[in-house]
C-alpha positions in Angstrom: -54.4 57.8 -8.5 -57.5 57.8 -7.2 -58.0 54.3 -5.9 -54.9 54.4 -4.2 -56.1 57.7 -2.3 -59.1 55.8 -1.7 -56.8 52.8 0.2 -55.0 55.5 2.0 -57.8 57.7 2.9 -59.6 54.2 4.1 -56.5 52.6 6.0 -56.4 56.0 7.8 -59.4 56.1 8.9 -59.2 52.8 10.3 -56.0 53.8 12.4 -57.9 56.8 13.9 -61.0 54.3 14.5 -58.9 52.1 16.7 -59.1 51.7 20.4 -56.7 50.3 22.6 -58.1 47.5 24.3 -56.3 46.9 27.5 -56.1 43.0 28.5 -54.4 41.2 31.9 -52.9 37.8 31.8 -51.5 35.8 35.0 -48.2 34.1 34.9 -45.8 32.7 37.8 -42.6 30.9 38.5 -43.5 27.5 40.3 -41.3 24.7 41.4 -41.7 22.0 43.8 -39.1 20.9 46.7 -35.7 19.7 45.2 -37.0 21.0 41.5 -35.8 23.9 39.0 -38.7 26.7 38.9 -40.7 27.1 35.5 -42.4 30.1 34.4 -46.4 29.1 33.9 -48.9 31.2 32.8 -52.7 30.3 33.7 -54.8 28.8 30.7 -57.9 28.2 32.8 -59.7 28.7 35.5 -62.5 27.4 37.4 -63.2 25.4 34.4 -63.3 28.1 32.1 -61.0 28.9 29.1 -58.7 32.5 29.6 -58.8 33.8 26.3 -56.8 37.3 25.9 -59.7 39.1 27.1 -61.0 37.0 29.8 -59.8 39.2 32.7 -61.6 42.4 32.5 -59.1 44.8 34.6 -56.4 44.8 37.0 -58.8 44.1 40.5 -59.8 41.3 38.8 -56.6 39.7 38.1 -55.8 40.4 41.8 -58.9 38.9 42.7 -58.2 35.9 40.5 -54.7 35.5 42.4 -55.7 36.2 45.6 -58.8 32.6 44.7 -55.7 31.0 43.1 -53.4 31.0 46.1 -55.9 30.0 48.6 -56.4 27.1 46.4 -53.5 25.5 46.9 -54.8 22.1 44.7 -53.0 23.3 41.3 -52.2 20.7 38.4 -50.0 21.8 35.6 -51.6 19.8 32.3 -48.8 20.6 29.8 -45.4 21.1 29.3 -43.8 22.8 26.6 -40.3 23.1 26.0 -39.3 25.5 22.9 -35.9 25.9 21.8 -35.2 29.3 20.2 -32.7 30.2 17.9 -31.0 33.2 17.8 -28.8 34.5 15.0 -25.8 36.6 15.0 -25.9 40.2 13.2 -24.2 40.7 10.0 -20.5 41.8 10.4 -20.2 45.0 11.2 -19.0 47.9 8.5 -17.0 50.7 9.5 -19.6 53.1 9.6 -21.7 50.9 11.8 -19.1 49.7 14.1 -18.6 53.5 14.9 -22.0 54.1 15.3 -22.5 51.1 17.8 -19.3 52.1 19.6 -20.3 55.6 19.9 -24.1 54.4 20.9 -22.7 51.5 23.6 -19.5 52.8 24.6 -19.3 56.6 24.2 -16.1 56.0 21.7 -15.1 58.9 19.2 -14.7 57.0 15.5 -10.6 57.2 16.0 -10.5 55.7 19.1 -13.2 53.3 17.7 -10.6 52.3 14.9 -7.8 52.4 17.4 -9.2 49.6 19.1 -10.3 47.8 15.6 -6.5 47.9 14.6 -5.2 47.2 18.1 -7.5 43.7 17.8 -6.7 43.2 14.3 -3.0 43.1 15.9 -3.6 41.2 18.7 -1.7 43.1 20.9 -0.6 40.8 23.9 -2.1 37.9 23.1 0.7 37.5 19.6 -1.9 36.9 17.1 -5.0 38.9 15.9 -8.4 38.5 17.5 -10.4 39.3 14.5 -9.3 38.3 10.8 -9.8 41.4 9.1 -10.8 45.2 9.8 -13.7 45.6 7.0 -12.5 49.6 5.4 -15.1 48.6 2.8 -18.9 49.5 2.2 -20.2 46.1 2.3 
């Protein structure tokens, strides 16, 4: 018991230790004539690596931009495309679907399962528009 006080005593402390470092970064949304605009963040400048904390406060990130668009001799060195995935959310139990309609859409849980059945019907459209109203806990 006593070493895992000690962890917890000593993982506390280090949590009331920390403090917040503020840091600045500078991005923008370029494009050329005729071309789609890109979002770019600034990687260097003057010849000098921007590392998180490179730029001190917010006057000198406005000082920064302010040199940066008198420039007006900028070269982008890279291009990185990334492609994300996204997944879809498990399927939605009854208890959940009620809490997300109540949350998004203000509905009470019968008219929440109202509209689970009237889908499960189809109504208009002749055949159902979702295979199967989970009642279960899973």
């Amino acid at each position: 018991q006593s070493a895992a006080l000690r962890l917890v005593v000593e993982r506390e402390t280090e949590v009331e230790a920390f403090v917040p470092k503020p840091y600045w970064s500078v991005e923008a949304t370029l494009g050329g004539e005729n071309k789609s605009a890109f979002d770019a963040k600034l990687l260097s400048f003057e010849g000098k690596k921007i590392s998180k904390f490179t730029i001190e406060s917010d006057e000198n990130a406005a000082e920064m931009v302010q040199r940066i668009k008198k420039t007006r001799a900028w070269s982008v060195k890279q291009i990185t495309e990334k492609e994300t995935k996204r997944s879809a959310g498990p399927p939605f139990t009854t208890s959940t679907m009620q809490q997300e309609a109540s949350k998004r859409l203000g509905f009470g849980a019968s008219r929440c399962m109202s509209a689970a059945q009237k889908l499960y019907e189809g109504g208009s459209f002749g055949e159902g528009l979702i295979t199967y109203p989970r009642t279960d806990g899973t």
